[in-house]
N, C-alpha and C positions, 0 to 999 in steps of 0.2 A: 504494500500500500504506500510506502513512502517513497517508492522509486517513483511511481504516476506522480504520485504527488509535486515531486521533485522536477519531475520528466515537463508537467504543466506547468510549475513556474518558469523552468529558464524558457519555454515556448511562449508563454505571455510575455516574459523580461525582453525577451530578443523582438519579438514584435511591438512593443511598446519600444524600446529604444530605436528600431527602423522606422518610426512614423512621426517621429520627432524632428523638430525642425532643423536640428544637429547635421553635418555634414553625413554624405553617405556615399563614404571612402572605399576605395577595392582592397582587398584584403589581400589579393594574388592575382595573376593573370595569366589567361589563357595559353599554355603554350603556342598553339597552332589555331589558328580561325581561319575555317575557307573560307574562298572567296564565294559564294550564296548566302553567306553570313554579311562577310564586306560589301558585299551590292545591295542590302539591304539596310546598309547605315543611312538613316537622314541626316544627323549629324554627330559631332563628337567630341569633345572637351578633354583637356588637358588635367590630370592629376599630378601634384608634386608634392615630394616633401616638405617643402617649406611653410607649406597651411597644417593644417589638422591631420593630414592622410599620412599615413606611414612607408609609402611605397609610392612609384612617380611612376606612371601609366594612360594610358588612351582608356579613354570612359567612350565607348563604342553604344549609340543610342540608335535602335531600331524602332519601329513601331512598338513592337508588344514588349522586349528584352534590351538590357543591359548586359553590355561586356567587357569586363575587362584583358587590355591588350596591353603587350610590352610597347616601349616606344617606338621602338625600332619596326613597327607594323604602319607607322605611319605614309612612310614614300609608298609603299602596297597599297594601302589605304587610298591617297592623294589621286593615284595612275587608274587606279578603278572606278574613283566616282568621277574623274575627268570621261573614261571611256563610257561609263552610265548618260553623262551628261550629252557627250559626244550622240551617243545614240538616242536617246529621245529626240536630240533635235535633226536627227536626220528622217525620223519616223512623223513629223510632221507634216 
C-alpha cells in the first residue's frame, strides 16, 4: 500500500511541477532524430546553460511533440526546412 501510495505522489509532484510557470528545460537529448521528425518542426529554440537548464540543446517544436536535440542537429535542421520551404513554394 505505501509503494501506490508513494508511486501517486511523485506522479502528482512531477505533474504539478511540469504545469508551472517554471522553465521547462531538456533533461537529455535525442541521440539520433530522422529527418520525418525534422520536417515536421515548425519551429525551434535554443537551450543553454547559462539560464535555468542544465544542458544546452535545440528545443525541437512540432505540432503535437517536443524534442530535445544536440546542437550540432542544427545545420540538419537549417538544410531541411530550407528544402520544406523550397518545396511548398514550388507546389504552388
Amino acid at each position: 500500500m505505501d509503494l501506490r501510495v508513494a508511486c501517486l505522489l511523485l506522479f502528482l509532484s512531477a505533474t504539478f511541477i511540469g504545469t508551472e510557470g517554471g522553465p521547462k528545460c531538456c533533461l537529455s537529448v535525442s541521440r539520433t532524430i530522422p529527418d520525418n521528425i525534422l520536417l515536421k518542426v515548425k519551429t525551434h529554440s535554443l537551450q543553454t546553460t547559462s539560464g535555468e537548464c542544465d544542458i544546452n540543446a535545440i528545443i525541437l517544436h512540432t505540432e503535437r511533440k517536443r524534442f530535445c536535440a544536440p546542437l550540432k542537429i542544427l545545420s540538419r535542421l537549417q538544410k531541411l526546412m530550407k528544402y520544406r520551404n523550397r518545396k511548398s513554394q514550388l507546389n504552388k
